[in-house]
Legacy VTK file of the C-alpha trace (Angstrom):
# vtk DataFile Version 3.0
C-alpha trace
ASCII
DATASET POLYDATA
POINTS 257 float
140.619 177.438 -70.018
139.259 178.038 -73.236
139.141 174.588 -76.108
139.519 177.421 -78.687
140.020 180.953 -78.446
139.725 182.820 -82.204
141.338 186.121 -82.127
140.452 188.452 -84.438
140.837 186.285 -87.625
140.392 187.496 -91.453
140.244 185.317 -94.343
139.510 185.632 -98.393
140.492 184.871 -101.638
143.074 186.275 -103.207
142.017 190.076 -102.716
138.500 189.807 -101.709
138.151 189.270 -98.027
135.516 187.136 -96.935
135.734 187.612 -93.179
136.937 190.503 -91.122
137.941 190.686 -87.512
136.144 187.459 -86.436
137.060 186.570 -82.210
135.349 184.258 -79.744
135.866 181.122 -77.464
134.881 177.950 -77.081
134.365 176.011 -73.915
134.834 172.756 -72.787
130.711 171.080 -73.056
129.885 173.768 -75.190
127.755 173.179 -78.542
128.450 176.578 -80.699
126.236 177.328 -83.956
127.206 179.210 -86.518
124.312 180.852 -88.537
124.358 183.160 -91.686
122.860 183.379 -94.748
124.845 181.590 -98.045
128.099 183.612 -99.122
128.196 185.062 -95.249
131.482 183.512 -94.622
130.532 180.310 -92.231
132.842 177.303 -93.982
135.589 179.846 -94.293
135.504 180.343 -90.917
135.956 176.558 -90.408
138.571 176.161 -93.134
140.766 178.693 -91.183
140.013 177.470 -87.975
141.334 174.134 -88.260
144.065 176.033 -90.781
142.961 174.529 -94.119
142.303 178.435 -95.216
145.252 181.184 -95.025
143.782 183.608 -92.718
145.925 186.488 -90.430
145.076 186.511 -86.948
145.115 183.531 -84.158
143.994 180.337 -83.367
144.486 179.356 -79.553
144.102 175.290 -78.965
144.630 175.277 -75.212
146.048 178.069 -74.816
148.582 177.252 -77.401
149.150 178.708 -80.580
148.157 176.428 -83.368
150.621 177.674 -85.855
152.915 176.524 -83.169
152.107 172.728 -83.572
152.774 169.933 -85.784
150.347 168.432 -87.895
149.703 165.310 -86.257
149.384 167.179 -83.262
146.645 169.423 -84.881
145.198 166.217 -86.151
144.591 165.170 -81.986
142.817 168.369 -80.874
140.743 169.285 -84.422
138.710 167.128 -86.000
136.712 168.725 -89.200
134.207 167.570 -90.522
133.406 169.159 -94.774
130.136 169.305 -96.027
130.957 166.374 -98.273
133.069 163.281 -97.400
135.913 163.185 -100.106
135.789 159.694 -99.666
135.817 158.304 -103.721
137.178 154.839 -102.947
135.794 151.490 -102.054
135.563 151.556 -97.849
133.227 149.426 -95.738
131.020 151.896 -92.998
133.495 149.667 -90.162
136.655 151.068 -91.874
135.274 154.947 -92.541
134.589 155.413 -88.478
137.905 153.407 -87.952
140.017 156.177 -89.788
139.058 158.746 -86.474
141.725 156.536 -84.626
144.533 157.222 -87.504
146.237 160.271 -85.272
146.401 157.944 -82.384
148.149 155.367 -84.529
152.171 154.748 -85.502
153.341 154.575 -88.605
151.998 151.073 -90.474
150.178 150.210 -86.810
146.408 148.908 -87.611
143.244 149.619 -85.581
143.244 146.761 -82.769
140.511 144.664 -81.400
139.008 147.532 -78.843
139.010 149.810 -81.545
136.883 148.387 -83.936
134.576 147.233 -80.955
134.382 151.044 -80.459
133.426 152.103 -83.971
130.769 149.280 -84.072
129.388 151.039 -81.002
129.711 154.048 -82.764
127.771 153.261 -85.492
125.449 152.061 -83.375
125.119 155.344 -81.589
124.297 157.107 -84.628
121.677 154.595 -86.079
123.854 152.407 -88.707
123.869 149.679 -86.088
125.049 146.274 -88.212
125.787 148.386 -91.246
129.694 148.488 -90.713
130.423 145.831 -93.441
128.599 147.739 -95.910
130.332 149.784 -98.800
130.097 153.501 -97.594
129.692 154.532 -101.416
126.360 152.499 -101.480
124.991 154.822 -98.143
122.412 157.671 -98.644
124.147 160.840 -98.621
122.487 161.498 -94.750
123.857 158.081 -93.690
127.162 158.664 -95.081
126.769 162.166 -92.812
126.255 159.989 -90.009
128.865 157.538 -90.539
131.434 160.586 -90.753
129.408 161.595 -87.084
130.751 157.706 -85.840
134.165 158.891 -86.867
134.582 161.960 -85.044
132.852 159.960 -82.064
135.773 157.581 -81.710
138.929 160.510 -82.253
140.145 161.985 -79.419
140.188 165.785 -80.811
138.669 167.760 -78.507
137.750 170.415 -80.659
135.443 169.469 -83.107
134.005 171.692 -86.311
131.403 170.247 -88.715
130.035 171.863 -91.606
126.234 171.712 -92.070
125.897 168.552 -90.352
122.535 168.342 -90.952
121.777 169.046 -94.502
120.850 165.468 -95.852
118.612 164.441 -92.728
115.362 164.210 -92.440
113.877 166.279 -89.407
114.312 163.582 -87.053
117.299 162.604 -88.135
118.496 166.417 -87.717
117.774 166.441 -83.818
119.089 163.303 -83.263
122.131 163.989 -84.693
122.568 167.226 -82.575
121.442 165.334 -79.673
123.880 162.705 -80.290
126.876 165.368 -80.471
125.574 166.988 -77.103
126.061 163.957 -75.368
129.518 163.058 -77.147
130.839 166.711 -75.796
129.847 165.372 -72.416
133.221 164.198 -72.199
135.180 167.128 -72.378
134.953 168.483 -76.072
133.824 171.519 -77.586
131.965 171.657 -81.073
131.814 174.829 -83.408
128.868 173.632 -85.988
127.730 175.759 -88.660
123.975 175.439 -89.274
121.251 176.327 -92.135
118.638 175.753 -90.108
118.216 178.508 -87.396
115.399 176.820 -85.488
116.948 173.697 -84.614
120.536 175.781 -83.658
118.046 177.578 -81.324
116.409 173.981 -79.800
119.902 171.979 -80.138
123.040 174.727 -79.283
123.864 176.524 -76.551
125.118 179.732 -77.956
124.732 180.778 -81.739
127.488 183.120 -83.561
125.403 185.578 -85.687
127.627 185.825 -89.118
126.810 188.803 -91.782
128.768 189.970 -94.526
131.788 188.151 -92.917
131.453 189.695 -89.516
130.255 188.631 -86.520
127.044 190.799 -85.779
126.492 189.410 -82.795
125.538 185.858 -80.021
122.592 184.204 -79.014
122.341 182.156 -75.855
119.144 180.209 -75.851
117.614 179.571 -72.606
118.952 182.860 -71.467
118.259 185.167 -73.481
114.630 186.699 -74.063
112.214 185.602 -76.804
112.660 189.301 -78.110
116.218 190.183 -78.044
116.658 186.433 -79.965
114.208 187.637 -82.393
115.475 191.113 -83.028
119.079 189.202 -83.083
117.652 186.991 -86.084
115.617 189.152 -88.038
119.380 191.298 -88.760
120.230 187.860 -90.484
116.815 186.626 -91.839
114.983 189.402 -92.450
110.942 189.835 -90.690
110.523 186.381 -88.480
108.396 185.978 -85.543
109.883 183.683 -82.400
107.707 181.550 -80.505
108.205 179.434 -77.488
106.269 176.391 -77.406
105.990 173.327 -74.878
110.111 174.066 -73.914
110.866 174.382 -77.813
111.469 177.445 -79.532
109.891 177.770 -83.316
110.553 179.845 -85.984
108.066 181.508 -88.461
109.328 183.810 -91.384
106.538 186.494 -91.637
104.853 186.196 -95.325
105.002 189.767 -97.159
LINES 1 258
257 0 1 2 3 4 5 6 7 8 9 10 11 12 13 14 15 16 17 18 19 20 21 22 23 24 25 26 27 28 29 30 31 32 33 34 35 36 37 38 39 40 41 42 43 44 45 46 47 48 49 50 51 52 53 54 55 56 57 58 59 60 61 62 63 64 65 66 67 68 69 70 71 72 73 74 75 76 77 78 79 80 81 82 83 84 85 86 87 88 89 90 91 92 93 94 95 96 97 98 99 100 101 102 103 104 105 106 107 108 109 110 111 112 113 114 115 116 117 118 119 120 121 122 123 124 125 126 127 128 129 130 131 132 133 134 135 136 137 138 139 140 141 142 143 144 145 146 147 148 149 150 151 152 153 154 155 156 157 158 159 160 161 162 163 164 165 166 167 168 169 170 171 172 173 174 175 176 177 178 179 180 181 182 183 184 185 186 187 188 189 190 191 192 193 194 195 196 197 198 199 200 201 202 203 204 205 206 207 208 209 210 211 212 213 214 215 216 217 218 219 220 221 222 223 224 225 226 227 228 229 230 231 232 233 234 235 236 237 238 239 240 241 242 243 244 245 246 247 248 249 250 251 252 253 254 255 256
C-alpha cells in the first residue's frame, strides 16, 4: 500500500488556481522530486498535501483519508519541512531536533534521556556533531537546514515533504543531504522533496514529478528511463538542455543560444 496517494488535487488563491488535477503515489523507500520552474506550483503542492493549503480533491495517508484524521494524528504520519524555519526565538540546535518527538509526547511530558541521545545522534548524522548546545539563531542558514533535517530524522511520520532542501548548501553539502534522507527512508518512509536543482534530483531521487503551469506534465525514473526520453522530458520544463551520463552520474548542460 501506497504512504500517500494524491488524487486529483487543485489548489489557488482566492480565484486564481495554481494547480489543476494533480494525482500520484508515493511508496514506502521511495525518494520523489518535484521539479518546475518558479511560480509552477511546487510549495503549493506541499502546503495542500500536508493540508496547510485549501485545495479540493484527496489526500490518502494509508489508505485513509486525511481529512478524516485528527491533527495530532496528521502530525505522526506528515512531517513538513518550509523553505524557512519560523523558528524566531532563542533554541539551542539539541532542543530544535528534540521538537520532532513533540507528536509522540503527552500533554506537559518532556523529551527523556533516549531521546535526546537520539537527536545528538542526529545531529551527528547530518554534520552538526557537538553543536547541539549552540543557539540555532547563531547557525548559517544551510546548517539551520540541516538541523531541521535532524528533526525530521528523529519523528516518526512516515511521510515526509521538504521544500527546497537544498537551497543554502554548498554542492557537497547538497548530496549529502539527499544521501542522508535516502538512507533515513530505509526504514519505511516515503519523501516528496521539491527541488531547484534538476541535476542532483536526477543523481539523488528515484522518480521526478515534472510540474508546468500547475500541472503535472509528466515522471522521470532515473536509472530506467533512457538518456533521451529524460532529456526530451526536461527540455518541456527547462527549455534546450543536453543530458549526459558520466562515470554512473547523470549531468546536466543548458545549451547556450
Amino acid at each position: 500500500m501506497s504512504l500517500l496517494e494524491v488524487r486529483h488535487l487543485c489548489a489557488g488563491y482566492g480565484k486564481k488556481r495554481i494547480l489543476e488535477d494533480i494525482s500520484f503515489s508515493l511508496d514506502p523507500g521511495e525518494l520523489v522530486g518535484v521539479l518546475g520552474e518558479n511560480g509552477s506550483g511546487k510549495t503549493t503542492l506541499l502546503k495542500s498535501v500536508c493540508g496547510i493549503q485549501p485545495h479540493e480533491g484527496a489526500c490518502l495517508l494509508g489508505g485513509e483519508n486525511r481529512e478524516s484524521l485528527s491533527t495530532r494524528q496528521i502530525a505522526r504520519k506528515i512531517s513538513y519541512i518550509p523553505q524557512r524555519s519560523g523558528i524566531s526565538i532563542d533554541l539551542s540546535a539539541l532542543e530544535v531536533v528534540l521538537m520532532g518527538f513533540n507528536p509522540q509526547l503527552r500533554l506537559l511530558e518532556y523529551p527523556g534521556a533516549a531521546m535526546k541521545r537520539w537527536a545528538g545522534q542526529a545531529l551527528e548524522a547530518v554534520g552538526l556533531g557537538g553543536r547541539g548546545e549552540e543557539n540555532f539563531q547563531s547557525l548559517s542558514q544551510g546548517q539551520q537546514q540541516l538541523c531541521i533535517l535532524a528533526r525530521t530524522l528523529v519523528s516518526q511520520a512516515e511521510v515526509l515533504l521538504l521544500d527546497e532542501p537544498e537551497s543554502a548548501l554548498d554542492f557537497g553539502g547538497r548530496y549529502r543531504m539527499l544521501g542522508q534522507l535516502q538512507n533515513f527512508l530505509g526504514q519505511g518512509r516515503g519523501a516528496l522533496v521539491t527541488l531547484h536543482d534538476p541535476q542532483l534530483a536526477l543523481n539523488r531521487c528515484h522518480r521526478l514529478l515534472l510540474l508546468s503551469g500547475g500541472k503535472l506534465m509528466g515522471e522521470i525514473f532515473p536509472g530506467r528511463d533512457s538518456v533521451q526520453d529524460m532529456e526530451a522530458a526536461l527540455e518541456k520544463l527547462y527549455g534546450g538542455l543536453s543530458l549526459l551520463r558520466v562515470n554512473g552520474q547523470y549531468v546536466l548542460i543548458p545549451n547556450a543560444k
